[in-house]
Structure formats: C-alpha cells, structure tokens
C-alpha positions, 0 to 999 in steps of 0.5 A: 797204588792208592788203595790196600787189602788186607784181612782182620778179625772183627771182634766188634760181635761175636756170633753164636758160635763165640767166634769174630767173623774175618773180614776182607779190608779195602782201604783207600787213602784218596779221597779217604775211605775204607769198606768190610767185606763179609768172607766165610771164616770165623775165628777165636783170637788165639785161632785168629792169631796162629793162623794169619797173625804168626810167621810160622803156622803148623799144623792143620792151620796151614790149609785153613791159612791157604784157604785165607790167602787165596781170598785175599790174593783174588781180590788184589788181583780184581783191584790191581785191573781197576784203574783207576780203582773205584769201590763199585767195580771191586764190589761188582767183580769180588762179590761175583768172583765165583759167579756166572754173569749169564747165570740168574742165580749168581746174578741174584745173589750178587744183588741181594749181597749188594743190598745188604751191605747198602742196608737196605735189608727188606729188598734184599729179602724181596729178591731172596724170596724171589729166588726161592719160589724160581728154585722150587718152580724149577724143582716142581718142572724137573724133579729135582734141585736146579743150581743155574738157571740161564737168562736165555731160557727165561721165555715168556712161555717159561714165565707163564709157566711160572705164574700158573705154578705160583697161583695155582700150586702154591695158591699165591695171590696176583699181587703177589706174583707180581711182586716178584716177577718185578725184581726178575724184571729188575734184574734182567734190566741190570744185566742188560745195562751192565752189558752182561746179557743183550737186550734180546734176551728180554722177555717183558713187554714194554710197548702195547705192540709186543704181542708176544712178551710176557705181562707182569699180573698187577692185583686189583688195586685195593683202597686201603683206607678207613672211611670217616665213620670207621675212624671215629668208631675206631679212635673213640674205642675202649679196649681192655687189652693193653696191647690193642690200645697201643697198636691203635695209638701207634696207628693213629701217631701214624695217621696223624702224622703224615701216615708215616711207615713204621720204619720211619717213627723207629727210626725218629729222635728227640734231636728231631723234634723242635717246638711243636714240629719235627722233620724227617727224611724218609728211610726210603728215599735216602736209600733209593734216592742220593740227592734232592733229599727232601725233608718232611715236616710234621705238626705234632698234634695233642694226640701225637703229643700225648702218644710220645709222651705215654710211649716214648724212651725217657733217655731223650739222647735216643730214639723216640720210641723204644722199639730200637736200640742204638746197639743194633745192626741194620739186620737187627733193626728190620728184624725189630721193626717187622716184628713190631708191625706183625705185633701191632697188625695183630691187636689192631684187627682184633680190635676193628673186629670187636668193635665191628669194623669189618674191613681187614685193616692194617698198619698201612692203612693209616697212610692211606686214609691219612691221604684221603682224608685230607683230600676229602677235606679239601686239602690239595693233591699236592699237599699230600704228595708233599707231605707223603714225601712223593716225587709226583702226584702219579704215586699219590693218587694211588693212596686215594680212595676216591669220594664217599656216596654223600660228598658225590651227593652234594658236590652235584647238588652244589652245581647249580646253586650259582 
C-alpha cells in the first residue's frame, strides 16, 4: 500500500467557535504528495486528544469517536478499490460518498467541493447560485422544498419552464439566465463523460438541426468600452473625494496595462517587477489551463508608475498593492478582492456621472476600451489577443467595440486617395 489515511487536528486557524477543524489526511510516499480533505468535526485540543488521540474514551466521546472512525473507515475502504490509487478518483468517490450520480444536487455539490479545494473560488460560487435559483424554482412549481432533482426530468420543456421563472418572477436579465444554465450544461456534460448519465439525457441543443432541444438565451452583447472623448474627460477629472480618485487611478493602472482584472494586480509582486516592465500569468488561465502558460509582459508607463508609487505596500517583500495579505486563505482572497471591485464600481460611477459621463461604467471596462483603443490606433488583433493573454482572436473580437463615426469617415474617404 503506497499511500495512508488518517485524521488530525488543524490548529493552523481556528474558527469562530475557538475551535481547530479535523481533517482527513491522504498521504502518498510515490511520487510524494499529501491532500486535506474538509470533515464536518471541530475540536479544542484537549477535545481533540480525549476523543481520538487517547486509548481509552469515556463517556459521550465514545459516540462522537464512532462518528470519526466511520468517516475515516469509508474512505480507506474507497482508496483500498483503487488501484492503482490516484488522488482524482479517491476525491471523486469520497467527496460524492453520500451522493447520487443521477442526482443533480449531489452532482453540483460534489463539483463546487471540487472547485473550492482546486481554489477556484469565484466558479464554485457560480455553480452554488445556480443551484439556489433551481432549488427555488422547484419550490415555486411544488409548493414546497425539493432535495433531489434527476437529470432525467431536466427537459427542455422544464428548462423553458425554468427561464420563464427566472425572468419573469424573479425579474433576472437574459445574461444573466444564461449564466447559469451554462454551469447546468457544464454538468450535464460532466456526468455524461464520467459515464454517470447517457448521453440521451442531454436536453442542449448542439446542432442547428434539433428542433427540439433547449437554447441557452445569450444577452445583447453590450460593448463595454469608453470612446476617446469619455477617457480624457474621465483621466483629466478632479474630484474632491479620495475615494473617486483612487477607484479612477486604479481603473486606468487597469487600462494601461493590458486591461488587467483585478485579480491579477492583487495578486502581483515586487518579485515581478524588472526594469521598467513586469510579467504575469493570468489567474484565470492557470486554473483552467495546466500547460502552454503563457507569460504577459506589461511596460509600466509614467502613469502605472506613479500609481504604484502613491498606492503601493512599502514592504517591497509583498504584494504591490495592499489589497491582499500573505496571511489570507483563497476564500479570504476572493472575499478582498470582490470587496474591492464593489468598492471601486461604486466611486467610479459616481465619478462618470458627476463629470457627465453617461454610459454606466464599470471596473471591466478598462479592459475593454483598452482592446479597442489599441485597434483603433492601429494596433493589430493580434496584439490584443496577445496581450489579454487569450488563445484566439475569436474571444478578442468580442472586446471590440468597433470604429467611431469620424474613422469610418476617413477610411472611406482614404479609399480613392491612391
């Protein structure tokens, strides 16, 4: 047997009870690796130590001891029926132990288990929303609470049905249904290829020639860019408030280099900072993406410059920007960083609209009239692509927001000027 299990107390963090979680500990010696896996048990120490630690439990410890050796029995009797054993089957089968593959609920929570561990947080959320707003469309066709939910009954009929409630009852936008019935096509897709469900349960349309399956709605694909006249009204503004001007100067590091997210200028450090350029790997891509990691490379202009300069950690050991800490959990991190894109979306539309900029902007925006104003200064498609760090000019074009009124003008009047 090359790997073991067993169970300990993480004292690295208590929770807000005082308490340590107890983990489950798979630990194999080749090639060396060793994963935590969450259990539903907290302990103090001394807690800890007379009811798994000691030889001989009393009392009510006996059940809660029971309790514990049941878990960590269940998942040496998953790792014994590997073989060989490898870490992704044991998290398939232990993280779905109590579940039901043809059960969309068991399905779901397994996943959003899967992406938290992974540490991709934010799509965890996505699929938990998702699961929400199916648990209250249940409730709103049943009159009451609906646990499971068979991948069979999922229709296309019950998938309009499901797109009427959400935009009619609960008011949400076509984006926005979208959104969500994409992760259910996600799943849907995951069970069919881990064989779980067959293929003829699949209610999506693929081809042009099924009639009869369901279409995901796509919202009207609004541009998300600031034309030129908008970005100089909005870099050349005053403002008396503090907190406007650094959402705007945060924006515009944004825009200036290479529209990058949020995420990624938390997550940057001194360390990737040389000369008058710095390199990144988008946080995106390495979760979704294991190789072919492509490095972006940034100039620092005098205004990213001056905005690391007036924002940025003095500690030059850490992050740029002190919007993270070293200290914090991956949950901790999306919770900072979604804090501070609520914080910056709200100065930086009360800005635009003091100033009269009219069009409803957003964080996002930078990266958008990043894209097109490079293209609309003659930079190539490609560039941007290379520079958003995307894998074909199919997902750029989408960040353009096409020619202004006067270029249209003089490129066609350029046309027979030979």
């Amino acid at each position: 047997m090359d790997y073991t299990i067993s169970l300990f107390l993480d004292t690295r963090r208590a929770k807000k009870s005082g308490k340590y979680p107890v983990k489950l500990r798979v630990f194999r010696a080749k090639p060396r690796e060793q994963k935590l896996y969450s259990i539903p048990f907290e302990f103090t120490n001394s807690e800890f130590e007379s009811t798994w630690l000691t030889k001989k439990t009393r009392g009510d410890n006996k059940e809660m001891r029971y309790r514990l050796e049941e878990v960590e029995q269940q998942a040496k009797d998953i790792a014994k029926n590997i073989k060989p054993f490898n870490f992704t089957t044991f998290e398939k089968k232990f993280l779905n132990r109590t579940g039901d593959n043809s059960d969309i609920f068991s399905i779901y929570n397994r996943i959003v288990k899967e992406y938290y561990i992974d540490g991709r947080i934010g799509t965890g959320d996505s699929y938990n929303l998702c699961l929400k707003t199916i648990s209250a469309f249940l409730a709103h066709e049943k009159g009451k609470e609906i646990k499971k939910l068979q991948f069979h009954e999922i229709t296309p009929e019950w998938l309009k049905k499901y797109e009427n409630y959400m935009t009619k009852v609960r008011g949400c936008s076509r984006t926005t249904v979208g959104i969500y019935l994409r992760t259910l096509r996600a799943t849907f897709n995951k069970a069919i290829s881990d064989k779980e469900i067959s293929s003829d349960l699949y209610p999506f349309r693929k081809h042009a020639s099924e009639n009869t399956k369901y279409i995901i709605p796509s919202g009207r694909n609004v541009k998300k860019a600031l034309n030129i006249n908008d970005l100089k009204k909005f870099f050349e503004a005053s403002s008396e408030s503090v907190e406007q001007l650094r959402a705007r100067d945060f924006w515009f590091f944004s825009y200036s280099c290479n529209g990058m997210n949020l995420k990624d200028i938390a997550l940057l450090k001194y360390k990737d900072i040389k000369n008058s350029s710095f390199t990144f790997l988008r946080a995106k891509t390495i979760q979704t993406s294991k190789q072919d990691l492509k490095p972006i490379q940034v100039h620092i202009n005098d205004f990213a410059e001056r905005v690391i300069r007036k924002y940025g950690n003095k500690n030059k050991d850490s992050y740029v920007f002190p919007i993270l800490k070293e200290t914090m959990t991956e949950k901790e991190q999306h919770r900072a960083i979604k804090n501070f894109i609520k914080y910056i979306n709200q100065h930086i539309k009360a800005f635009a609209k003091k100033i009269g900029i009219t069009t409803d902007i957003s964080f996002y925006y930078a990266r958008h009239s990043f894209s097109t104003q490079v293209i609309r200064k003659g930079g190539s498609l490609e560039y941007v692509m290379q520079a958003l760090g995307h894998s074909d000019t199919k997902t750029t074009i989408n960040y353009f927001a096409g020619f202004e009124n006067e270029s249209i003008k003089d490129i066609s009047e350029q046309l027979i000027n030979f």
